[in-house]
C-alpha positions in Angstrom: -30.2 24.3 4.1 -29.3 27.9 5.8 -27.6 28.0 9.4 -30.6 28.1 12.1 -28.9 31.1 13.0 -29.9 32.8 9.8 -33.7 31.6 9.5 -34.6 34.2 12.0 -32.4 36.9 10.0 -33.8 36.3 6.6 -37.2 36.5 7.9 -36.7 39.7 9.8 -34.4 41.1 7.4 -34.2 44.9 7.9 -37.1 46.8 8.1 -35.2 50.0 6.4 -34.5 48.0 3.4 -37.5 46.6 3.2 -39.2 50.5 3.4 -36.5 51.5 0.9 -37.4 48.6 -1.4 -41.0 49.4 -1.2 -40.4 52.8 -2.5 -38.8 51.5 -5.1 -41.9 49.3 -6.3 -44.1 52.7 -5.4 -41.7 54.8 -8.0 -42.3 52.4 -10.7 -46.0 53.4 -10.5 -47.0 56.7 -9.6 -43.3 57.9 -10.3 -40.3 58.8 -8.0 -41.5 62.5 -7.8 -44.4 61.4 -6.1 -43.2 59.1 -3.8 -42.1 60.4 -0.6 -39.4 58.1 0.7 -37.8 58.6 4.0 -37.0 55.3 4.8 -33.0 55.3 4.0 -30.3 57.1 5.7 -28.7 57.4 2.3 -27.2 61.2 1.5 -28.9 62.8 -1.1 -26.3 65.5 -1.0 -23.0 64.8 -3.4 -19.8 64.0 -2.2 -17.5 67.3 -1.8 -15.7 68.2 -5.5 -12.6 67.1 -4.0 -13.5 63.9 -3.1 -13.3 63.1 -7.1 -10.1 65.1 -7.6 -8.6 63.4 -5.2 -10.0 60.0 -6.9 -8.0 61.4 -10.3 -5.2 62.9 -8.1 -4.4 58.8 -7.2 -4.9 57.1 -9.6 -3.5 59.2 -12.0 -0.2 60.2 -9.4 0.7 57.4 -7.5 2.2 54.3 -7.7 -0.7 51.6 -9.0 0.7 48.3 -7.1 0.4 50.7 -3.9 -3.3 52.1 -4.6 -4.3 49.0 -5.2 -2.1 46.5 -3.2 -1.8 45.5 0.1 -0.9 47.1 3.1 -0.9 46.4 6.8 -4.2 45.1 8.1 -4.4 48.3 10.0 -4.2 50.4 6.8 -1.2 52.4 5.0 0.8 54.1 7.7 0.9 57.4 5.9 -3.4 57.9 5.9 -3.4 56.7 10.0 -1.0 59.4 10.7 -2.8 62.0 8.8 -6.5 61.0 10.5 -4.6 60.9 13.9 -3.2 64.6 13.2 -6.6 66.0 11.5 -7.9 64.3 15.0 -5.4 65.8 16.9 -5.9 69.6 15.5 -9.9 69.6 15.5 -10.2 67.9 18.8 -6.8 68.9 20.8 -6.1 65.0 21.8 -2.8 63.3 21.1 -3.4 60.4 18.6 -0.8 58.9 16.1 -0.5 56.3 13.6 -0.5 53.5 16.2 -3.9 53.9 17.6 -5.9 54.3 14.3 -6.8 51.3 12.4 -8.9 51.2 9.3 -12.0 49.8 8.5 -14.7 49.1 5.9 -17.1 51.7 7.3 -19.0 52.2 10.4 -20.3 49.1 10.6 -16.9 47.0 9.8 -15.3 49.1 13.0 -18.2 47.4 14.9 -18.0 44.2 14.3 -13.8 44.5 14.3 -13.5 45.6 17.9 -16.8 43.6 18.9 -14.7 40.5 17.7 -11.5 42.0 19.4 -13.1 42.6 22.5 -16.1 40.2 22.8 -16.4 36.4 24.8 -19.3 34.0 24.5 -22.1 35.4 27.0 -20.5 38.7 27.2 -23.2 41.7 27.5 -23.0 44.9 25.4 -25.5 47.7 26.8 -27.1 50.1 25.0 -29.7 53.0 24.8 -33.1 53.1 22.9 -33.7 53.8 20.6 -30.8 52.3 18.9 -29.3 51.5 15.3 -31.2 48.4 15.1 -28.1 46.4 13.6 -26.4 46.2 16.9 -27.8 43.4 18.0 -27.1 41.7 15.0 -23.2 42.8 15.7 -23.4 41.7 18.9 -24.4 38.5 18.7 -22.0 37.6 16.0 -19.7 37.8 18.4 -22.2 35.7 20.6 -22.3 38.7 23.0 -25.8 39.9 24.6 -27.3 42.9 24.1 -28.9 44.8 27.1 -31.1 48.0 26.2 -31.3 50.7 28.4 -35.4 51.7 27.8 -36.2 55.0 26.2 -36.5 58.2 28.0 -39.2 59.7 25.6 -39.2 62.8 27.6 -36.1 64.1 25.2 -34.3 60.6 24.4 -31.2 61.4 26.4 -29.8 58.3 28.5 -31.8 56.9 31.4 -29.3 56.5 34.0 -31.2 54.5 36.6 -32.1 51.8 34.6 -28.0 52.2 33.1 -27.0 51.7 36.6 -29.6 48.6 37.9 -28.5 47.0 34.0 -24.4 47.0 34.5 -22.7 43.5 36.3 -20.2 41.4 35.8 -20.8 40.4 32.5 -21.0 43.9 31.1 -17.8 44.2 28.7 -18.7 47.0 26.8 -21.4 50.6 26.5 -22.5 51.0 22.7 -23.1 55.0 22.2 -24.4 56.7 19.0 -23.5 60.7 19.4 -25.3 62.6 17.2 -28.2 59.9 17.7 -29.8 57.7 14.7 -32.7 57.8 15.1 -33.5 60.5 17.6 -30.8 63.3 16.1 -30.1 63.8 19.8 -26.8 65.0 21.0 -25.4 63.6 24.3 -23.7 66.9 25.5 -20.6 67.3 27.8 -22.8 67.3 31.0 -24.6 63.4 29.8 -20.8 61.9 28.8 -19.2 63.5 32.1 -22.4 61.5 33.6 -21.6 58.5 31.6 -17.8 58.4 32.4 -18.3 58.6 36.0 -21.2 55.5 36.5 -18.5 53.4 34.8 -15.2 54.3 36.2 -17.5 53.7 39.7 -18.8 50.8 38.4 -15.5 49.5 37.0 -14.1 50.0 40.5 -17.1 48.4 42.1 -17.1 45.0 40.1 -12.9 45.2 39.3 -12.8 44.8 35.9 -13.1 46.8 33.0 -15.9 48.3 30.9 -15.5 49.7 27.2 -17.6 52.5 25.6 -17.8 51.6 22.2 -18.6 55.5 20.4 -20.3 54.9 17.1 -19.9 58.6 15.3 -20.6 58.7 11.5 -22.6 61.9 11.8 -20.5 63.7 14.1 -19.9 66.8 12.0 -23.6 67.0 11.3 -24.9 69.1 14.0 -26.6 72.2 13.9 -27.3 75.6 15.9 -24.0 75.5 17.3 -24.1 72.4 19.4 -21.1 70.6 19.9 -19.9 66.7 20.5 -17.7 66.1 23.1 -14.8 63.8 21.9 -15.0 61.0 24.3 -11.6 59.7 24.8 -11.1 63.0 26.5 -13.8 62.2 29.1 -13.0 57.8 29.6 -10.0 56.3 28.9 -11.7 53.1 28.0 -13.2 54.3 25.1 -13.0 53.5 21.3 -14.3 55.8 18.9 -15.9 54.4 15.5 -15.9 56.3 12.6 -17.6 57.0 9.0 -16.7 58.8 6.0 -20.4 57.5 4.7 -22.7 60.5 5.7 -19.7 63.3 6.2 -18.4 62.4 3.0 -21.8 61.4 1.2 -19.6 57.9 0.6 -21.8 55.3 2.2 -21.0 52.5 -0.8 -17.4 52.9 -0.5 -16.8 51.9 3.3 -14.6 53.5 4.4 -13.7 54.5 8.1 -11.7 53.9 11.2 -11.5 53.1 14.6 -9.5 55.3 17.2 -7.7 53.0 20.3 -5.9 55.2 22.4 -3.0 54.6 24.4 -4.5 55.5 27.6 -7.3 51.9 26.8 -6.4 49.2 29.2 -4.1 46.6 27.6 -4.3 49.0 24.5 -1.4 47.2 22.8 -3.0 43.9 22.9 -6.0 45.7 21.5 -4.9 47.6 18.8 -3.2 44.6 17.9 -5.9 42.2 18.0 -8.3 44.6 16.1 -5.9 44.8 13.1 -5.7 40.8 13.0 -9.9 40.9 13.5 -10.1 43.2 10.4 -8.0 39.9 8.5 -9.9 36.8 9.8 -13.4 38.7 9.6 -12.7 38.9 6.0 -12.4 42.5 5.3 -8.7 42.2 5.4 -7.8 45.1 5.2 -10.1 48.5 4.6 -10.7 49.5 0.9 -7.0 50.8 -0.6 -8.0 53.5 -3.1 -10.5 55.5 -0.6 -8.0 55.3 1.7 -5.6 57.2 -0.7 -8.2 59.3 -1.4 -9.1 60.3 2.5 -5.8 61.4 3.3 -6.2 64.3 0.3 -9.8 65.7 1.5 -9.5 65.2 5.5 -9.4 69.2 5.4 -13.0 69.2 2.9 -15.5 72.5 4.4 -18.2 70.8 4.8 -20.1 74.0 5.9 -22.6 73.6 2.3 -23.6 69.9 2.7 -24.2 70.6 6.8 -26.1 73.9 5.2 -28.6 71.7 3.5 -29.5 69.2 6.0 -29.8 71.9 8.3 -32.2 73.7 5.7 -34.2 70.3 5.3 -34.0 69.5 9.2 -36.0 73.1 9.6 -38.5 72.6 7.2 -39.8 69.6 8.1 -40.0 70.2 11.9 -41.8 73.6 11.4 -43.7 71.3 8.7 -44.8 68.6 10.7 -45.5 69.8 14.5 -47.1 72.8 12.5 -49.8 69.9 11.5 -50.0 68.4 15.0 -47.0 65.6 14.9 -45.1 65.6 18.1 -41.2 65.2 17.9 -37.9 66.6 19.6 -35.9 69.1 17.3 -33.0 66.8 16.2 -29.8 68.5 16.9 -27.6 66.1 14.6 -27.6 63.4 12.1 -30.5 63.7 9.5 -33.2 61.8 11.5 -36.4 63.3 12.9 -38.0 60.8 15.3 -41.9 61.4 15.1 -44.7 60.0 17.7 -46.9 57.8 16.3 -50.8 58.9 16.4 -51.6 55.9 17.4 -50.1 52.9 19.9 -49.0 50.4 16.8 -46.3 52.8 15.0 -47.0 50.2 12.1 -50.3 50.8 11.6 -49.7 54.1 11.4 -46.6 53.4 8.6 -48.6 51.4 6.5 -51.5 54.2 6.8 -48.8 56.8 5.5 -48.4 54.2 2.2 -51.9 55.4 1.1 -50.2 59.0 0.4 -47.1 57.5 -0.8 -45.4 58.0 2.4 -42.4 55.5 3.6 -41.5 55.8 7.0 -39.5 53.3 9.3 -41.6 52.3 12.4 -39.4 52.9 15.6 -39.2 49.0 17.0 -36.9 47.7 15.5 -34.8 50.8 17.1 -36.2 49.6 20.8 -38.6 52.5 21.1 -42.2 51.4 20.3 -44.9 54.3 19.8 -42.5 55.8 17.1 -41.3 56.3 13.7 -38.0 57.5 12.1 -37.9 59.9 8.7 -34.6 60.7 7.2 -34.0 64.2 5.6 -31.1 63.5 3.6 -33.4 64.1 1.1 -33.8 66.7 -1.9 -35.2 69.8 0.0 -38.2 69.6 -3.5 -39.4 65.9 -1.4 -39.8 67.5 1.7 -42.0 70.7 1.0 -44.0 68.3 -1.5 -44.6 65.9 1.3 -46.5 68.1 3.3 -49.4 68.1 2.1 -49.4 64.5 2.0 -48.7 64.6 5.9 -51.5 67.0 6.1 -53.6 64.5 4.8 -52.4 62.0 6.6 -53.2 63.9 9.9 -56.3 64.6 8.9 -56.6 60.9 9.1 -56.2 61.1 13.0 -57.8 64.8 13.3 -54.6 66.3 14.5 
């Protein structure tokens, strides 16, 4: 008796959880020490002390029918202004209250300015690989998504095809800076790039294109590589935002969307993404984390980015040591790996044998690949290896 529309859902439910659920079943028999589960982008690393003071610091010190009441659909004035202001000092842009609205993570942003900005038959383009979810967010909205094939050379955009893929029906450009699953970072040089195709393009076809910039992982990024803040570089841009992986809060959801001033018709926008956030359901982002982010917007995150980094390292060196092929990841916790073989599942549900969970790459629009996350316990990635040496041996690498 489920909605057509769901049949297909349930039955391809996400591969990730299905990984992560099979490590679960694995744990239960040889034990979770000796199952090497990668599947998840789920930090291993606690949240900052802070965040729990700050947890205390509320509830303890302010007013419990405003912690837990509610507020404008856009969030409490007070924690907007803050996030425009920390935005303001990191990234020298010009933010306030008004163009911040609040959501219930990442993936709430999405679907709240997909719904804002989004008509039946609309097309939403993209790059693979991609966070495989988008085109479930898209076609909620009963958009289209177009993907922009891979450039497996080093995963950064491929422009042609970008240009050949944009008409009239293209409202909106999904970006995800640093990458899941690639841990690429588009630099200053690929965003200039970017910005100009679509202000030409814009011009060309008179109307206007969004990029949509999906950023949970933007402080994660190592050896001194930077991301460009993108409003600075198109003014039709929103930003989408995460505490999840920064914060090591991904089951609170919490985050926000920036809509700057310079957005075409960015007061119908802003407004119609606050009354999204209400008739999606959400109705408003979650009240006590969004006390508790305006305390720990400040929180050196230097030790968590420490660890990933320290993870990232050792399984890199580990794996191309044993013949794997992969691009160094400059961000996020992913390293995207080449399959030994054509069917990346095959070679996934070989890894099982060695208690191995990996995430084969189609589902993220790149075939011929698989994606492990490192946000794990630094102890699960040096005892993996000889697992994956094993495992290569399998395909005499």
């Amino acid at each position: 008796m489920i909605a057509e529309s769901m049949v297909a859902l349930v039955k391809g439910s996400s591969v990730i959880r299905a990984m992560f659920e099979e490590g679960n079943r694995l744990s239960k028999i040889y034990g979770r020490e000796n199952v090497y589960d990668f599947s998840l982008g789920n930090p291993n690393v606690s949240a900052p002390k802070e965040v729990n003071e700050a947890i205390l610091d509320v509830i303890n010190n302010e007013e419990s029918t405003l912690v837990h009441g509610y507020m404008s659909n856009a969030g409490f004035e007070d924690v907007r202004e803050a996030i425009a202001d920390s935005i303001n000092k990191k990234y020298d842009t010009s933010f306030n209250a008004s163009n911040i609205v609040m959501t219930v993570g990442a993936a709430g942003g999405l679907n709240t300015i997909l719904k804002t900005l989004l008509n039946p038959g609309d097309e939403v383009i993209c790059f693979a690989p991609f966070f495989s979810e988008y085109k479930n967010y898209v076609s909620n909205f009963g958009g289209k998504l177009v993907v922009v094939p891979a450039n497996t050379k080093d995963f950064m955009p491929n422009f042609d095809e970008f240009i050949r893929l944009i008409n009239n029906k293209t409202k909106a450009v999904i970006i995800n800076n640093p990458n899941n699953p690639t841990g690429v970072i588009y630099g200053e040089d690929v965003i200039q790039r970017l910005s100009d195709i679509l202000n030409s393009k814009a011009k060309e076809l008179s109307t206007d294109i969004y990029i949509i910039s999906d950023e949970p992982y933007r402080e994660l990024a190592y050896d001194g590589v930077t991301v460009p803040y993108i409003t600075k570089y198109y003014n039709n841009t929103i930003v989408g935002y995460s505490y999840s992986k920064s914060l090591s809060l991904p089951g609170e959801r919490i985050g926000y969307l920036v809509i700057p001033d310079e957005l075409t018709d960015s007061s119908e926008v802003k407004m119609a993404a606050s009354v999204a956030t209400r008739i999606l359901g959400y109705v408003n982002a979650p009240s006590l984390m969004q006390r508790v982010i305006k305390k720990t917007l400040d929180v050196d995150l230097s030790k968590n980015i420490a660890i990933y980094n320290k993870n990232r390292k050792a399984l890199y060196e580990g794996l191309t040591k044993l013949g794997f092929e992969c691009v160094k990841p400059q961000g996020a916790f992913y390293l995207f790996v080449k399959s030994p073989v054509e069917d990346e599942n095959e070679f996934c549900n070989l890894a099982k044998k060695y208690n191995i969970l990996m995430v084969p790459a189609t589902s993220f629009g790149c075939k011929g690949y698989v994606r492990i996350a490192y946000c794990v316990s630094y102890d699960t990635i040096i005892n993996s290896l000889p697992s994956f040496e094993k495992l290569a041996k399998e395909y005499s690498l």
